[in-house]
C-alpha positions as a Markdown table, in Angstrom:
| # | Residue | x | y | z |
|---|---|---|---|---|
| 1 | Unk | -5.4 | 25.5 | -28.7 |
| 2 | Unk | -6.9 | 25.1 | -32.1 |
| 3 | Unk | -3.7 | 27.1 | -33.1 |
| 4 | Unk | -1.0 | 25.0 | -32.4 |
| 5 | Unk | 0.1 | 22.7 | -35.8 |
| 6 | Unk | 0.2 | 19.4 | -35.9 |
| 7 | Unk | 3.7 | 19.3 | -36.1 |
| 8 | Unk | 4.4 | 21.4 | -33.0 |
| 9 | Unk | 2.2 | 18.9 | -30.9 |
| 10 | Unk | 4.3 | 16.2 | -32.2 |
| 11 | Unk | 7.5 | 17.9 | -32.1 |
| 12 | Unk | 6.9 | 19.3 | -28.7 |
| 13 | Unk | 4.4 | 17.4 | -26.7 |
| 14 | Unk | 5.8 | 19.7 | -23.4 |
| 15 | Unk | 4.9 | 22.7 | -25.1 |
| 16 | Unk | 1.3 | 21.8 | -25.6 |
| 17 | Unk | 0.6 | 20.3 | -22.5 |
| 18 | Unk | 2.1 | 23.5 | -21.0 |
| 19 | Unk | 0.0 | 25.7 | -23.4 |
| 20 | Unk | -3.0 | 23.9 | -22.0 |
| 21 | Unk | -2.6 | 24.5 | -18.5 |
| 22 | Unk | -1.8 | 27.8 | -19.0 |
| 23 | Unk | -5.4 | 28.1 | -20.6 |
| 24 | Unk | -7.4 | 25.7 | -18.4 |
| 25 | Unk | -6.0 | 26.5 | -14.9 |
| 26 | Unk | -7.2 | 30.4 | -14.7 |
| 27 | Unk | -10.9 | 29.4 | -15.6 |
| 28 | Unk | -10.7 | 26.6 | -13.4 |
| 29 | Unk | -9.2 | 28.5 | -10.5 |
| 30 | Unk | -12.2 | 30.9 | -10.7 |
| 31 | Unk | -14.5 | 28.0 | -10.8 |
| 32 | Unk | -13.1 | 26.9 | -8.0 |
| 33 | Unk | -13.2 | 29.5 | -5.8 |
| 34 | Unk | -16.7 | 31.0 | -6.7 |
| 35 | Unk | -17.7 | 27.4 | -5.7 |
| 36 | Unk | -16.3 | 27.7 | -2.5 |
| 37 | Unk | -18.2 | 30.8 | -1.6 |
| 38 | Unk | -21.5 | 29.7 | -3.0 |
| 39 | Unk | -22.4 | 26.4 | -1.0 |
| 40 | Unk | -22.1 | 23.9 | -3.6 |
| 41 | Unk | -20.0 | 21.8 | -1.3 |
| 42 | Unk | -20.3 | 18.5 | -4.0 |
| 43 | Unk | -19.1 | 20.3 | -7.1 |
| 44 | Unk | -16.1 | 22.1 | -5.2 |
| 45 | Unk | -14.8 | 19.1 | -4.0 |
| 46 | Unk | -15.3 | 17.3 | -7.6 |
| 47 | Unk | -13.7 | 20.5 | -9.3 |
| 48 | Unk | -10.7 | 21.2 | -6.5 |
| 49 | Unk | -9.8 | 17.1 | -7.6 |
| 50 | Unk | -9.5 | 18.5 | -11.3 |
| 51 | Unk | -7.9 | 21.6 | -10.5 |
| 52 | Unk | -5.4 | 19.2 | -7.9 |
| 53 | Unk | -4.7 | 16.8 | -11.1 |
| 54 | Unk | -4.5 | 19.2 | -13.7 |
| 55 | Unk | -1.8 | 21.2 | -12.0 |
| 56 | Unk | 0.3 | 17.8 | -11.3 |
| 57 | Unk | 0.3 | 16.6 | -15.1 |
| 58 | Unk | 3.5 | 16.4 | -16.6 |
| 59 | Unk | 2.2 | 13.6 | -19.7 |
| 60 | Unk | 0.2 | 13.8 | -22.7 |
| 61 | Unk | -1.6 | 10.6 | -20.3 |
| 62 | Unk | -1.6 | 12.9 | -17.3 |
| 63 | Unk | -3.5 | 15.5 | -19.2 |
| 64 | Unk | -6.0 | 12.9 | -20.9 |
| 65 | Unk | -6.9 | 11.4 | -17.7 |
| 66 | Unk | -7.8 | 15.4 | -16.4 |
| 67 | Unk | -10.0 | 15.3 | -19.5 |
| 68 | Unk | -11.8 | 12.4 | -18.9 |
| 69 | Unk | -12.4 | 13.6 | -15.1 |
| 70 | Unk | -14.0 | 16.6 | -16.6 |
| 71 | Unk | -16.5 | 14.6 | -19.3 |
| 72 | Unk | -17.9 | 12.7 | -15.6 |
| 73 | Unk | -19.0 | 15.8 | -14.4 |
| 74 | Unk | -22.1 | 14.7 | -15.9 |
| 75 | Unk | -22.6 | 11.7 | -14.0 |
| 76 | Unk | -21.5 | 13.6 | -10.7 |
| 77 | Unk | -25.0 | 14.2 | -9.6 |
| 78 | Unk | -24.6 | 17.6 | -8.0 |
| 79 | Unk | -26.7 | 20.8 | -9.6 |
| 80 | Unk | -24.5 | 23.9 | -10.5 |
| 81 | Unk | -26.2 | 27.6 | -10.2 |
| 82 | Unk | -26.1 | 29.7 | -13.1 |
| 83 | Unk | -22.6 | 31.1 | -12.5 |
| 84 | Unk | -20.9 | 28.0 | -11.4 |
| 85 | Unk | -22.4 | 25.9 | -15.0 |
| 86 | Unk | -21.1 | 28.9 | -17.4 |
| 87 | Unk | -17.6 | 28.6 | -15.6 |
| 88 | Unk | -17.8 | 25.0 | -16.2 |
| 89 | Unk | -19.3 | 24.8 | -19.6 |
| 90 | Unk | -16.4 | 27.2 | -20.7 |
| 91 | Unk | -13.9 | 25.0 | -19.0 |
| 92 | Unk | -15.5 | 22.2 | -21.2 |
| 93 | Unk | -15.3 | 23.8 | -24.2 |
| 94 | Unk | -11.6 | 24.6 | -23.6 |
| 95 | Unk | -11.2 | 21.1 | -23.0 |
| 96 | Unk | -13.1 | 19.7 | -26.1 |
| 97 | Unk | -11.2 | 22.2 | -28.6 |
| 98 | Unk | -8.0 | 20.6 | -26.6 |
| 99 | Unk | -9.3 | 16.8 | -27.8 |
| 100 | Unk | -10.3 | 17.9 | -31.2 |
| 101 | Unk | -6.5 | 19.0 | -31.5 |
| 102 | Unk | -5.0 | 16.0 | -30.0 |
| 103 | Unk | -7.1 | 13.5 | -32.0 |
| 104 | Unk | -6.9 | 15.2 | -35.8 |
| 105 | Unk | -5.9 | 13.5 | -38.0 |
| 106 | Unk | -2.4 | 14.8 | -39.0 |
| 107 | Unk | -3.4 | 13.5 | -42.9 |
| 108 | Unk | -5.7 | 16.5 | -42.8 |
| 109 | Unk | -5.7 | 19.6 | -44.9 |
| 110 | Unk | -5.6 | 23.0 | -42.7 |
């Protein structure tokens, strides 16, 4: 994501928000279905809701509000196994280069 321009994200905001699903929904697919398998009934249902929203976004809005579903992970209260936390801790950093982009300043020197 950290390769898109400024000016495409403005110019485009359907190609970005494309671009990011195309990136987030593979990991988060995988995610899913290794939880499904592995008896960590909580998380599956928490990340089946994010997988559910994320492929339904069609906003720049849409997409934040997937984001800020993914940062209450943290407060969800369930324990991932090994496997399960690096799928999700990529999926987070994915997610976190994804705000960076949104939120830089466009005054900024590349």
């Amino acid at each position: 994501m950290a390769d898109l321009s400024q000016s495409i994200m403005r110019t485009n905001p359907m190609f970005v928000i494309e671009h990011v699903i195309e990136n987030l929904a593979p990991p988060l697919r995988e995610l899913v279905a290794y939880l499904s398998v592995s008896s960590q009934s909580e998380a599956l249902d928490f990340f089946s809701h994010v997988e559910q929203s994320l492929g339904t976004v069609t906003t720049e809005d849409e997409l934040l509000e997937v984001f800020i579903m993914m940062s209450m992970m943290a407060f969800q209260g369930f324990r991932l196994d090994t496997i399960a936390s690096m799928l999700a801790d990529q999926i987070l950093a994915q997610s976190e280069q994804v705000s960076h982009a949104f939120s830089a300043d466009s005054s900024s020197v590349n």
